[in-house]
PDB file of N, CA, C and O in Angstrom:
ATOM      1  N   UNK A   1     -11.004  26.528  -4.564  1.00  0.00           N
ATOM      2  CA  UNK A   1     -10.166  27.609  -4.112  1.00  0.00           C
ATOM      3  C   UNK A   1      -9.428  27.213  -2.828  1.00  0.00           C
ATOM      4  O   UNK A   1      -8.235  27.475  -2.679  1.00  0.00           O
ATOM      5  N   UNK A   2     -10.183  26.554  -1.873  1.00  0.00           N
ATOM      6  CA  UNK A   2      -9.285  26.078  -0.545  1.00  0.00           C
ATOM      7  C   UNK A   2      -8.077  25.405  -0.677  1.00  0.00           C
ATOM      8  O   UNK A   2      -7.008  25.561  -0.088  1.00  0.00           O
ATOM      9  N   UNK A   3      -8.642  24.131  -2.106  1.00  0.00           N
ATOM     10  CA  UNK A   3      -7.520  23.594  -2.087  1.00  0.00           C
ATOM     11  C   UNK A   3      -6.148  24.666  -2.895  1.00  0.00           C
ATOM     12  O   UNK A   3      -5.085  24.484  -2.300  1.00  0.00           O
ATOM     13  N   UNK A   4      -6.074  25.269  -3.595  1.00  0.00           N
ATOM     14  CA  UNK A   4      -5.441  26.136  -3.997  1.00  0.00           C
ATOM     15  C   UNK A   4      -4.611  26.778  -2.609  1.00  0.00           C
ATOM     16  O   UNK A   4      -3.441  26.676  -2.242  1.00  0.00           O
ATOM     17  N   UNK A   5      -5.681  27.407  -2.097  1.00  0.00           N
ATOM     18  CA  UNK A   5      -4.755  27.833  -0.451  1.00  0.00           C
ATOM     19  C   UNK A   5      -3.802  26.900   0.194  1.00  0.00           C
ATOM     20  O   UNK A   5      -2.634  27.207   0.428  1.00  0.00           O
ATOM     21  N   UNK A   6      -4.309  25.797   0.464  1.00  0.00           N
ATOM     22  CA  UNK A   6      -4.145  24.597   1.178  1.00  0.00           C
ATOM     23  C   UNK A   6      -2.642  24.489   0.327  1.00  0.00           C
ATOM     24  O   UNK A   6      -1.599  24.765   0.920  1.00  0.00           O
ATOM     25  N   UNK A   7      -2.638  24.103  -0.975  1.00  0.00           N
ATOM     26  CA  UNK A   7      -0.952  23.853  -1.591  1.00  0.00           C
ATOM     27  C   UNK A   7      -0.339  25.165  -1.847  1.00  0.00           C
ATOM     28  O   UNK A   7       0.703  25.155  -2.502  1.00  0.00           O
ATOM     29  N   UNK A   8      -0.741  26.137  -1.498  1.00  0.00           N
ATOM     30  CA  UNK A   8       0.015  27.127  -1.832  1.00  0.00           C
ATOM     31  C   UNK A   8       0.856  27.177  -0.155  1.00  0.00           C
ATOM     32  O   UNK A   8       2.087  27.153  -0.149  1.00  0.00           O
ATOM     33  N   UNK A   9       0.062  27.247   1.227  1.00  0.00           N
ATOM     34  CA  UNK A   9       0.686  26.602   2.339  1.00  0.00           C
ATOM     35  C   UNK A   9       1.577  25.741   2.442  1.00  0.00           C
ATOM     36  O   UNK A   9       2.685  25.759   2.979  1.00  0.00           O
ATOM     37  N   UNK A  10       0.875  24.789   1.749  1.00  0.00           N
ATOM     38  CA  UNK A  10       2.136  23.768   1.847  1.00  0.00           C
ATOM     39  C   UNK A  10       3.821  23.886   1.287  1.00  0.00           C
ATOM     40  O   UNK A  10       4.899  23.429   1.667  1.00  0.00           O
ATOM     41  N   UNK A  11       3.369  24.729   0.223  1.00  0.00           N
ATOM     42  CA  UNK A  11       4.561  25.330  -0.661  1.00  0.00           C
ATOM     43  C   UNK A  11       5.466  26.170   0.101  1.00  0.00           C
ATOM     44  O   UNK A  11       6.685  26.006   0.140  1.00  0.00           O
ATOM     45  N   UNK A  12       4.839  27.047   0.684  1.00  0.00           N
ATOM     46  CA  UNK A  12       5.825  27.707   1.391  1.00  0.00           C
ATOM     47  C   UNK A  12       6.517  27.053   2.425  1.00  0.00           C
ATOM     48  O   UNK A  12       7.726  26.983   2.645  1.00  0.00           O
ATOM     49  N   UNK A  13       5.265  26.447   3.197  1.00  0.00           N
ATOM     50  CA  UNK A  13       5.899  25.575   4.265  1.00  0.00           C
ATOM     51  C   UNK A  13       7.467  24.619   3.525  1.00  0.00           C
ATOM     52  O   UNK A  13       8.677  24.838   3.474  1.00  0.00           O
ATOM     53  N   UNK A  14       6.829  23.876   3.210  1.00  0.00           N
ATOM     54  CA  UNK A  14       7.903  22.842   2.256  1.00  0.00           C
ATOM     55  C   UNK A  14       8.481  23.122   0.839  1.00  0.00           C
ATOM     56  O   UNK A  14       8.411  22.369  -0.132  1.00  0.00           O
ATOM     57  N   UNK A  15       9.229  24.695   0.924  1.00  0.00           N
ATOM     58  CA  UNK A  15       9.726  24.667  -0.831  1.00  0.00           C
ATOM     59  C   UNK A  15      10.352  23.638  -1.362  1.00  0.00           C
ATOM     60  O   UNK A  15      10.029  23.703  -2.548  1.00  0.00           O
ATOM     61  N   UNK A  16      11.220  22.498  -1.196  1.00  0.00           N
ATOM     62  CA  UNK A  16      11.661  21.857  -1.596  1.00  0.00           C
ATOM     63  C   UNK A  16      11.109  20.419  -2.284  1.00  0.00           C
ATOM     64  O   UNK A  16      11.620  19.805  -3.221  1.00  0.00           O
ATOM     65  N   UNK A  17       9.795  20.055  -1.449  1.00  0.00           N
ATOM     66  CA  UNK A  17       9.205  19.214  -1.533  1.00  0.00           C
ATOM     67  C   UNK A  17       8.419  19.016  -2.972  1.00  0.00           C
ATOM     68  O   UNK A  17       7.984  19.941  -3.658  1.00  0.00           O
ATOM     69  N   UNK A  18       8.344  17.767  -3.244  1.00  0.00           N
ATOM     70  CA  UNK A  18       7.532  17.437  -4.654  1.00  0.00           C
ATOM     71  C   UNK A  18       6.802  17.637  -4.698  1.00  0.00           C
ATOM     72  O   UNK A  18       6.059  17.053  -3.908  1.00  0.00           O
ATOM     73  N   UNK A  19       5.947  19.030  -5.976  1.00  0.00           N
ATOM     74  CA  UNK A  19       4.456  19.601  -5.777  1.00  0.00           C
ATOM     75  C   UNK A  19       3.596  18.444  -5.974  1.00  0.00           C
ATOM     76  O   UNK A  19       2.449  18.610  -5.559  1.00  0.00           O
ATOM     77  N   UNK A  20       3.770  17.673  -6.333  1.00  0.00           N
ATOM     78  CA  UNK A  20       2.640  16.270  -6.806  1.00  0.00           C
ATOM     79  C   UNK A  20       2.354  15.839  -5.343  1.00  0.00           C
ATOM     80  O   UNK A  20       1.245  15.475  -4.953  1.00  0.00           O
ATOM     81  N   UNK A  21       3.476  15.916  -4.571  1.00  0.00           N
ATOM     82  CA  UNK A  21       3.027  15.520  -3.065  1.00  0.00           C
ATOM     83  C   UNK A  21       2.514  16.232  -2.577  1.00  0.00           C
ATOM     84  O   UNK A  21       1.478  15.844  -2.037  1.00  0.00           O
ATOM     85  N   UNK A  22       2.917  17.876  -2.424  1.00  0.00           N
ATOM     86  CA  UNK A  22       2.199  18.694  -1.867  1.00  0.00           C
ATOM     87  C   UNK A  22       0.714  19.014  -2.553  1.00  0.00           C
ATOM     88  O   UNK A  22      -0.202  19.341  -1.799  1.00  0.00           O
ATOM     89  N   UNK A  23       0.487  18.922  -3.957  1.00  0.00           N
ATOM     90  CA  UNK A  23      -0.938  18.696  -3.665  1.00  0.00           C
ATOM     91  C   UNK A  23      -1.904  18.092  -3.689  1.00  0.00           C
ATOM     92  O   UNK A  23      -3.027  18.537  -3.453  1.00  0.00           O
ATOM     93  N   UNK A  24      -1.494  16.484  -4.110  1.00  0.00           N
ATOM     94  CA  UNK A  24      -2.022  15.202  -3.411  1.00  0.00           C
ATOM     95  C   UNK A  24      -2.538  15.692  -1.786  1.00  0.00           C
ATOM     96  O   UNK A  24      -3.718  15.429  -1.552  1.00  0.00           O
ATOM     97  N   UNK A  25      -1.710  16.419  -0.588  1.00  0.00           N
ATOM     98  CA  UNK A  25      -1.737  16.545   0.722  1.00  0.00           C
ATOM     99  C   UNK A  25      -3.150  17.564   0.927  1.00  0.00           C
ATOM    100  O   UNK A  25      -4.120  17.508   1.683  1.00  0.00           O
ATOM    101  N   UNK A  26      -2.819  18.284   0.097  1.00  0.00           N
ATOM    102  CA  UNK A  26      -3.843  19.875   0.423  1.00  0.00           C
ATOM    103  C   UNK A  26      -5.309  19.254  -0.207  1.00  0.00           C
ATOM    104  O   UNK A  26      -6.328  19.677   0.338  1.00  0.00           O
ATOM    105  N   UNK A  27      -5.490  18.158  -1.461  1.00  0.00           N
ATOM    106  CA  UNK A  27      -6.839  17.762  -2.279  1.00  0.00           C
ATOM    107  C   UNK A  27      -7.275  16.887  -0.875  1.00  0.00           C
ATOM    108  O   UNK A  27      -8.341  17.067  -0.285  1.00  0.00           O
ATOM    109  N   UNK A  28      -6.317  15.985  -0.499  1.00  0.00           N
ATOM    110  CA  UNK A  28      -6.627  14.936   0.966  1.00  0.00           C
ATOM    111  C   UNK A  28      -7.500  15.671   2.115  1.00  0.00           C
ATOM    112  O   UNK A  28      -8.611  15.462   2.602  1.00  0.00           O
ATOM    113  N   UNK A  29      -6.274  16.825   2.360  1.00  0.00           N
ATOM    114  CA  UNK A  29      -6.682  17.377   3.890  1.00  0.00           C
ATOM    115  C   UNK A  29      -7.701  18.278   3.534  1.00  0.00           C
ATOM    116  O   UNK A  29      -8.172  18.657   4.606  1.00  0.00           O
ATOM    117  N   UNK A  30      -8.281  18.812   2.633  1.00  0.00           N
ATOM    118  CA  UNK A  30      -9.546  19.739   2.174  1.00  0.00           C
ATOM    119  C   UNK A  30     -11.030  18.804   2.309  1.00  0.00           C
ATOM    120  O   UNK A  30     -12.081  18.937   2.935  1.00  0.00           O
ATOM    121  N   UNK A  31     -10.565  17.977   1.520  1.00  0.00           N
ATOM    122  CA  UNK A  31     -11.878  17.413   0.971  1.00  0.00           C
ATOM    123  C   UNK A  31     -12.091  15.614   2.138  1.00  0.00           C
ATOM    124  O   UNK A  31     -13.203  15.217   2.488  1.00  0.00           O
ATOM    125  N   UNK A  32     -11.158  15.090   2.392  1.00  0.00           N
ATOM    126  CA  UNK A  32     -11.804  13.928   3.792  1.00  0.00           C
ATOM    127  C   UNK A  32     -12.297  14.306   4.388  1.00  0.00           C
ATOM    128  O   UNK A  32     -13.037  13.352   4.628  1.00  0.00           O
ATOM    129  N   UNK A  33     -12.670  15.161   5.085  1.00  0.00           N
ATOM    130  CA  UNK A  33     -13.200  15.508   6.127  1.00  0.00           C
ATOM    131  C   UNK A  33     -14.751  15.194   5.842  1.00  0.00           C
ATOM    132  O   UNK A  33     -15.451  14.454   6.534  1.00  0.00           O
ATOM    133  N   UNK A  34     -15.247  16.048   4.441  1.00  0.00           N
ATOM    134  CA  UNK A  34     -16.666  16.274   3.933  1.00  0.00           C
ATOM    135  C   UNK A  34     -17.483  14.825   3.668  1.00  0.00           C
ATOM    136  O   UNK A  34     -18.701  14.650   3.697  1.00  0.00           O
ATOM    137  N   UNK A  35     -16.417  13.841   3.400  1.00  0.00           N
ATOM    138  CA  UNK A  35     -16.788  12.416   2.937  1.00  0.00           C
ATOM    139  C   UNK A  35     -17.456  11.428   4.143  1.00  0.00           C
ATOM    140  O   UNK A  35     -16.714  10.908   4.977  1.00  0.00           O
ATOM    141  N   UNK A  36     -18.590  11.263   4.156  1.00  0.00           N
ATOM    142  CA  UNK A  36     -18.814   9.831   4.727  1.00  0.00           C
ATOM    143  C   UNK A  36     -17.756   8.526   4.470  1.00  0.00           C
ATOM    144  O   UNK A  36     -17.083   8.110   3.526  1.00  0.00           O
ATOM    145  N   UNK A  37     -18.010   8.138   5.856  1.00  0.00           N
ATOM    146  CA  UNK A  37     -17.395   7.100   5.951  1.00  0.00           C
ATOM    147  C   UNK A  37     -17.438   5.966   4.737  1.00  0.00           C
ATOM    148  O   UNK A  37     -16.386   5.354   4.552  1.00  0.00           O
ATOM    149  N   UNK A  38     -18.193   5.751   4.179  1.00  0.00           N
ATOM    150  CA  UNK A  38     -18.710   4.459   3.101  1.00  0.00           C
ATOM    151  C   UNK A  38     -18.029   5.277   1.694  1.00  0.00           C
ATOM    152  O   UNK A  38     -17.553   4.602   0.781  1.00  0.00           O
ATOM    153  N   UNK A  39     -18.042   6.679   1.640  1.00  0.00           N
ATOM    154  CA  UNK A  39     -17.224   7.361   0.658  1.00  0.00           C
ATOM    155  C   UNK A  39     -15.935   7.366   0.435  1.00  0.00           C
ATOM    156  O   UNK A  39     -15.475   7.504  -0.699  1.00  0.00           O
ATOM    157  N   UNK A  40     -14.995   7.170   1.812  1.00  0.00           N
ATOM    158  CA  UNK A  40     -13.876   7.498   1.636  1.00  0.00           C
ATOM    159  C   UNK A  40     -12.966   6.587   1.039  1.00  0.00           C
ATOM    160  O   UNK A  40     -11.827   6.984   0.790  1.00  0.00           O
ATOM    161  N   UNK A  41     -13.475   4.838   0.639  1.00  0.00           N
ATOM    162  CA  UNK A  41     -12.917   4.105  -0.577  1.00  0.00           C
ATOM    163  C   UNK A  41     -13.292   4.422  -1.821  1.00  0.00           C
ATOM    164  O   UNK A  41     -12.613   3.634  -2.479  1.00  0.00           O
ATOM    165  N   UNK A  42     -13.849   4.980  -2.500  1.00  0.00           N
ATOM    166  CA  UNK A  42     -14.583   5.933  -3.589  1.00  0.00           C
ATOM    167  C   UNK A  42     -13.645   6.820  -3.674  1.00  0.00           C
ATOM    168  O   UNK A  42     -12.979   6.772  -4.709  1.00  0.00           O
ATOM    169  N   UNK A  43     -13.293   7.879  -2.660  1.00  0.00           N
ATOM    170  CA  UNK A  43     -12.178   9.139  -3.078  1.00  0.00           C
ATOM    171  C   UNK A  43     -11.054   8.697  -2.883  1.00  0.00           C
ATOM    172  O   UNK A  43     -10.193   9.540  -3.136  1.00  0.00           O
ATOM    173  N   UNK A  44     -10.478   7.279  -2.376  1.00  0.00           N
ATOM    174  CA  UNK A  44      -9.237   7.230  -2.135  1.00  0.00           C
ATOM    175  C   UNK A  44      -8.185   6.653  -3.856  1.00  0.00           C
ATOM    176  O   UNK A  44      -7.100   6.903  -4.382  1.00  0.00           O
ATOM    177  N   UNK A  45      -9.651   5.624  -4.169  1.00  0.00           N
ATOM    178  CA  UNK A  45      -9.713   5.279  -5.612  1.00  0.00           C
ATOM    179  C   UNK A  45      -9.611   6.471  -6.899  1.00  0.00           C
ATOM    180  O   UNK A  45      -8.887   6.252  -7.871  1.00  0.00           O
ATOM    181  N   UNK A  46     -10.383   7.683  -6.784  1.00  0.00           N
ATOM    182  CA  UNK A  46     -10.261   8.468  -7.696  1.00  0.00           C
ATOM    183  C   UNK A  46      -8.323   9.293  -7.332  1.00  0.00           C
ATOM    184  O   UNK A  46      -7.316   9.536  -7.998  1.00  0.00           O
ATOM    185  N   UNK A  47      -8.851   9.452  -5.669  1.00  0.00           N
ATOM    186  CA  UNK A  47      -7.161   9.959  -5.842  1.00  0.00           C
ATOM    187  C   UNK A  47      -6.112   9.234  -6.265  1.00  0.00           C
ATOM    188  O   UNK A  47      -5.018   9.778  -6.409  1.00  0.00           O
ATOM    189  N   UNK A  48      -6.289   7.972  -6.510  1.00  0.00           N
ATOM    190  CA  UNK A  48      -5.189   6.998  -6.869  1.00  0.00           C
ATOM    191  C   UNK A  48      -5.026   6.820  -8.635  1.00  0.00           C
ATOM    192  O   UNK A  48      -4.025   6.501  -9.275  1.00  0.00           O
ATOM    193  N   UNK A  49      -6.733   7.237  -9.229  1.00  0.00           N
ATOM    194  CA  UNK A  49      -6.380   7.193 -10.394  1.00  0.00           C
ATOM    195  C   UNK A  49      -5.841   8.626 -10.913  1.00  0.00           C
ATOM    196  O   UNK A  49      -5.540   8.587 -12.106  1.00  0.00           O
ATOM    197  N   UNK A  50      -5.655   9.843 -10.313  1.00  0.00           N
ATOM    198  CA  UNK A  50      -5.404  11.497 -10.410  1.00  0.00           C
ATOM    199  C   UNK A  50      -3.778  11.174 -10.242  1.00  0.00           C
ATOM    200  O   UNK A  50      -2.831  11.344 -11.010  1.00  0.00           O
ATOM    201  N   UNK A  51      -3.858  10.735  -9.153  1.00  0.00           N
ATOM    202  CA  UNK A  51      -1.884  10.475  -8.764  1.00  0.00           C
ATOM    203  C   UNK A  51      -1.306   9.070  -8.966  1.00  0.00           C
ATOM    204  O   UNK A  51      -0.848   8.391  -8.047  1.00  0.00           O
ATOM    205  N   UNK A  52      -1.363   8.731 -10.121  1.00  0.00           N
ATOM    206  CA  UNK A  52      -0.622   6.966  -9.728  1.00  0.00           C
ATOM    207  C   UNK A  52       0.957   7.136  -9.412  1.00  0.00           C
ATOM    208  O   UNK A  52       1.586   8.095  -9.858  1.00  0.00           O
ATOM    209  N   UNK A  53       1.440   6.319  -8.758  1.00  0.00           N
ATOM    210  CA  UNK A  53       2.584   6.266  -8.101  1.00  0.00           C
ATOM    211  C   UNK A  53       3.000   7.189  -7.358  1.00  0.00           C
ATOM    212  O   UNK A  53       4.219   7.165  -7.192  1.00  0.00           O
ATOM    213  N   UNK A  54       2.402   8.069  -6.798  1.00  0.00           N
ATOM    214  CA  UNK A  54       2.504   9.237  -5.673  1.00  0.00           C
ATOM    215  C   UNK A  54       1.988   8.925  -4.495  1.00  0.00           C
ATOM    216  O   UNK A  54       0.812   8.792  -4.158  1.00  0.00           O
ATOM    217  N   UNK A  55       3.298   8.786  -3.706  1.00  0.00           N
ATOM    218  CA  UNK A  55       2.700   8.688  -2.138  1.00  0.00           C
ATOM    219  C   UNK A  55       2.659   9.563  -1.515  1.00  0.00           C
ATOM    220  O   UNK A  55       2.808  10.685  -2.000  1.00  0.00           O
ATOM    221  N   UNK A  56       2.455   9.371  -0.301  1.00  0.00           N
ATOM    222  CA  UNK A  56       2.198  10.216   0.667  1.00  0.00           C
ATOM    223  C   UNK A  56       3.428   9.770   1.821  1.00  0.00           C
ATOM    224  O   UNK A  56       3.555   8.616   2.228  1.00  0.00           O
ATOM    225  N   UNK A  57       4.130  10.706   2.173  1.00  0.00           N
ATOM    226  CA  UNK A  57       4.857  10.460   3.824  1.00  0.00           C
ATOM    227  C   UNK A  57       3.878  10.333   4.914  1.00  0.00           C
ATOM    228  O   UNK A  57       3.009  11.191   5.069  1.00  0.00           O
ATOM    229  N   UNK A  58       3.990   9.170   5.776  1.00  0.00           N
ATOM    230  CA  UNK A  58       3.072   9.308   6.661  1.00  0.00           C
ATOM    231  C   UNK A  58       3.246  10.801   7.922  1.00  0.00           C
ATOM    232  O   UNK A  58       4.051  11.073   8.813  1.00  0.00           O
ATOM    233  N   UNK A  59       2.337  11.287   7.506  1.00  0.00           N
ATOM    234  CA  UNK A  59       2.524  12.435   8.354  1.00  0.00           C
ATOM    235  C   UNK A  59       2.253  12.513  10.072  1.00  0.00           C
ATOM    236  O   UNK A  59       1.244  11.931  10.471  1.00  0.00           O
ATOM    237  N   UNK A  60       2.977  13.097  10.922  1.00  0.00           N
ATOM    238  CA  UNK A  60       3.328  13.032  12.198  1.00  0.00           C
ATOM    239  C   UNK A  60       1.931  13.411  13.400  1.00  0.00           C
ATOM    240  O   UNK A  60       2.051  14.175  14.358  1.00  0.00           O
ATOM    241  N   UNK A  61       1.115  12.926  13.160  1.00  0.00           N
ATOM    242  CA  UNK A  61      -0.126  12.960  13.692  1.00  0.00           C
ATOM    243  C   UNK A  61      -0.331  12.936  15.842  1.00  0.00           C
ATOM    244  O   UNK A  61      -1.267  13.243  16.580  1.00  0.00           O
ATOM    245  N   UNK A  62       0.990  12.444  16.084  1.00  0.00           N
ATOM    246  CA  UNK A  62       0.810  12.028  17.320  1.00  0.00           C
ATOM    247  C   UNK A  62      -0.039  12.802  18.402  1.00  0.00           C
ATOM    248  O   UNK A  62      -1.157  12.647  18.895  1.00  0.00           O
ATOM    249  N   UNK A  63       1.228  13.914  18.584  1.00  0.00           N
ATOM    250  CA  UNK A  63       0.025  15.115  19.688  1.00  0.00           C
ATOM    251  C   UNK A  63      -0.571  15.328  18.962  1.00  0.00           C
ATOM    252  O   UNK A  63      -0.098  14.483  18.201  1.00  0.00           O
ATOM    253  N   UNK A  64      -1.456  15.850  18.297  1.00  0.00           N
ATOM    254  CA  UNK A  64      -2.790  16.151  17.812  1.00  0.00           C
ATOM    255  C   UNK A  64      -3.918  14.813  18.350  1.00  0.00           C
ATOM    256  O   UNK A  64      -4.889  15.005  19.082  1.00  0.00           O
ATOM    257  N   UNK A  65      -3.441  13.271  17.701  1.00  0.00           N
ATOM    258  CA  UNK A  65      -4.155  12.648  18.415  1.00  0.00           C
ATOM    259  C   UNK A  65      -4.370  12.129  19.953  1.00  0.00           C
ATOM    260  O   UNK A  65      -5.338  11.615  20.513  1.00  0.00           O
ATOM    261  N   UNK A  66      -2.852  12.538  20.465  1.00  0.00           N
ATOM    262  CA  UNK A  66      -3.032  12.521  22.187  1.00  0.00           C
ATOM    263  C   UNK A  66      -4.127  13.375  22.364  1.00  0.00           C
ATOM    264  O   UNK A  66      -5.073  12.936  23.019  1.00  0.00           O
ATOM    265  N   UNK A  67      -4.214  15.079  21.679  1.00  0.00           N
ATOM    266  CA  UNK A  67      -5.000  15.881  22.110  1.00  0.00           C
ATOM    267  C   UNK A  67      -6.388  15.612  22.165  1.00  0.00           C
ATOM    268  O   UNK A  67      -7.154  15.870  23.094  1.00  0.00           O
ATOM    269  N   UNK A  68      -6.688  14.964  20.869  1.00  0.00           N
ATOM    270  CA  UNK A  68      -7.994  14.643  20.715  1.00  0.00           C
ATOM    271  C   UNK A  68      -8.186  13.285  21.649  1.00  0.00           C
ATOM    272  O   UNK A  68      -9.051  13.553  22.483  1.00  0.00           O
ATOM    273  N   UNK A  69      -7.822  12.262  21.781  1.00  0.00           N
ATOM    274  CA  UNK A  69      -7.955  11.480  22.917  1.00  0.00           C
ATOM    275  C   UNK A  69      -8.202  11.485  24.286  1.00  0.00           C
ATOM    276  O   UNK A  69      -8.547  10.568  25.032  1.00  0.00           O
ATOM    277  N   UNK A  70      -7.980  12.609  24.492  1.00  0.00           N
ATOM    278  CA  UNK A  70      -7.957  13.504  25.698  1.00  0.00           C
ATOM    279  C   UNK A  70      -9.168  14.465  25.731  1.00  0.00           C
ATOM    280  O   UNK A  70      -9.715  14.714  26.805  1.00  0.00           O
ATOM    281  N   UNK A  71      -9.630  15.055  24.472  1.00  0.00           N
ATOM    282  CA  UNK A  71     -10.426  15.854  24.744  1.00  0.00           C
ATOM    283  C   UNK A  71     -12.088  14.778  24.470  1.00  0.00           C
ATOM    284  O   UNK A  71     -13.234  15.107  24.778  1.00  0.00           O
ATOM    285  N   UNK A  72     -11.752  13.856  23.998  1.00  0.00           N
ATOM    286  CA  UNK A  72     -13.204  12.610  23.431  1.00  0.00           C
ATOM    287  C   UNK A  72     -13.175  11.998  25.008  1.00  0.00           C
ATOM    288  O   UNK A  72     -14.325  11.833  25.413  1.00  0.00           O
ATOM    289  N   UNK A  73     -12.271  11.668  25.873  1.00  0.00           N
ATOM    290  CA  UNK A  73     -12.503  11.068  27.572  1.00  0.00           C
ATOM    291  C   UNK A  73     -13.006  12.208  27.845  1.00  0.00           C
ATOM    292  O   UNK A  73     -14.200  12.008  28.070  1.00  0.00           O
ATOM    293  N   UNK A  74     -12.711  13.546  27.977  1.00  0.00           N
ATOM    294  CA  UNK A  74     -13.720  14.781  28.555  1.00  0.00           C
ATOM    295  C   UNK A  74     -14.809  14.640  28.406  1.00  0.00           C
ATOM    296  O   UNK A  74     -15.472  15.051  29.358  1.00  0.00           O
ATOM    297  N   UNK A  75     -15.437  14.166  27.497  1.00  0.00           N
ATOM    298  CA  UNK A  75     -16.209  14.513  26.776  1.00  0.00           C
ATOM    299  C   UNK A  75     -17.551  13.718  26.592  1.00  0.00           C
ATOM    300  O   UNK A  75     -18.677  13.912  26.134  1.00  0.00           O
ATOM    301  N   UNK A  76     -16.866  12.771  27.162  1.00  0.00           N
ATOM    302  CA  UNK A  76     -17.447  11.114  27.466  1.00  0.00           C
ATOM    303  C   UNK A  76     -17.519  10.944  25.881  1.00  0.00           C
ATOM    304  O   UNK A  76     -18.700  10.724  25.612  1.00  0.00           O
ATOM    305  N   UNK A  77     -16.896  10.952  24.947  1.00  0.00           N
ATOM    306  CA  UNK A  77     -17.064  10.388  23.396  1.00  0.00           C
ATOM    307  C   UNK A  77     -15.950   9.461  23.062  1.00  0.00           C
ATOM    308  O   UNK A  77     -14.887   9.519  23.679  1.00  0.00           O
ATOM    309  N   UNK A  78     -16.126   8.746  22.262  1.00  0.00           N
ATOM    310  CA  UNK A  78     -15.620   7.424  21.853  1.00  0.00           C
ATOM    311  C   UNK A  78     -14.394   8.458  20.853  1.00  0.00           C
ATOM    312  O   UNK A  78     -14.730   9.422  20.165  1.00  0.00           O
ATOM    313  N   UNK A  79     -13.163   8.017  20.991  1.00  0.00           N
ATOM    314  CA  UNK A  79     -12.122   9.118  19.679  1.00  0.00           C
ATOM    315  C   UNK A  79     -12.024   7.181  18.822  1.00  0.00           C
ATOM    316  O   UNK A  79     -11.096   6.373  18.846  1.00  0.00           O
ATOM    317  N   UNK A  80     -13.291   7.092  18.236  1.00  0.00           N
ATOM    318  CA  UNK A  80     -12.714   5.878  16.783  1.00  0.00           C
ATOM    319  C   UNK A  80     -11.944   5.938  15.770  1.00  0.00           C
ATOM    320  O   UNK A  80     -11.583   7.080  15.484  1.00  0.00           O
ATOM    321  N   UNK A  81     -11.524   5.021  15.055  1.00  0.00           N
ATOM    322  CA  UNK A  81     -11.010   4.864  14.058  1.00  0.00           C
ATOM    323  C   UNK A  81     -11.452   6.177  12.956  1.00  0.00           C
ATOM    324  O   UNK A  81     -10.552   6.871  12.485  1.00  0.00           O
ATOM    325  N   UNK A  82     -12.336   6.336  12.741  1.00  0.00           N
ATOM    326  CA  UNK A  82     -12.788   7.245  11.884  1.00  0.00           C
ATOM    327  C   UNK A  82     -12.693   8.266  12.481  1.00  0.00           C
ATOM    328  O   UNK A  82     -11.827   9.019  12.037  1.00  0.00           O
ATOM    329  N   UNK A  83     -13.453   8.744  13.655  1.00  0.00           N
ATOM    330  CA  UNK A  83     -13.691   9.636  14.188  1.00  0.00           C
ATOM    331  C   UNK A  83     -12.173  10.402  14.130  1.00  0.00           C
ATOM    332  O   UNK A  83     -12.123  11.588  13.803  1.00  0.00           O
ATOM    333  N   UNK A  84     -10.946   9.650  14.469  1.00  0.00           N
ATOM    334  CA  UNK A  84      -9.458  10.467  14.786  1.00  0.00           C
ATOM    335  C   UNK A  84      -9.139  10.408  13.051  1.00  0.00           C
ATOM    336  O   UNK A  84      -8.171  10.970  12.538  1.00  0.00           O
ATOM    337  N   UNK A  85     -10.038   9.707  12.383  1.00  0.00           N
ATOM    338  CA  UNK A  85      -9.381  10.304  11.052  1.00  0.00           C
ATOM    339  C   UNK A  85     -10.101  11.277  10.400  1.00  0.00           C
ATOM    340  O   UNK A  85      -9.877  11.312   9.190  1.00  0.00           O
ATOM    341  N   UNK A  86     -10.661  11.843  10.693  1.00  0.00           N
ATOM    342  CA  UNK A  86     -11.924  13.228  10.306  1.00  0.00           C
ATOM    343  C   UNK A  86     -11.213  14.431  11.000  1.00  0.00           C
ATOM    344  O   UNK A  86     -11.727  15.549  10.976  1.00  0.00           O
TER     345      UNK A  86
END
């Protein structure tokens, strides 16, 4: 059901945009988060066999990760590779 929410957001956000992209984006941004690290070549593989030839735009991540970079030095925590991709 989230993901359902998740592309129905995106839809409005982006009417124009290719639904295969938009919900390639909403199955991504729902469900990475839940995956261990050692998992996330496992789901990147099933999403590749669900969408073949569907990419993704790299999406504009910057302030969000200044923010979090900023808030992991507060914090005394390491912002890793993984960690800023969770």
């Amino acid at each position: 059901m989230a993901v359902l929410r998740a592309a129905g957001n995106l839809k409005r956000r982006f009417p124009n945009d290719d639904e295969f992209v938009l919900m390639l984006r909403s199955i991504i941004d729902v469900n990475l988060c839940k995956f261990l690290s050692h998992d996330v070549p496992l789901f990147n593989g099933i999403i590749g066999d669900l969408f073949p030839g569907v990419g993704l735009p790299k999406a504009d991540y910057a302030a969000m990760e200044a923010a979090l970079a900023e808030a992991c030095g507060k914090h005394n925590l390491q912002a890793t590779e993984y960690f800023t991709l969770k």
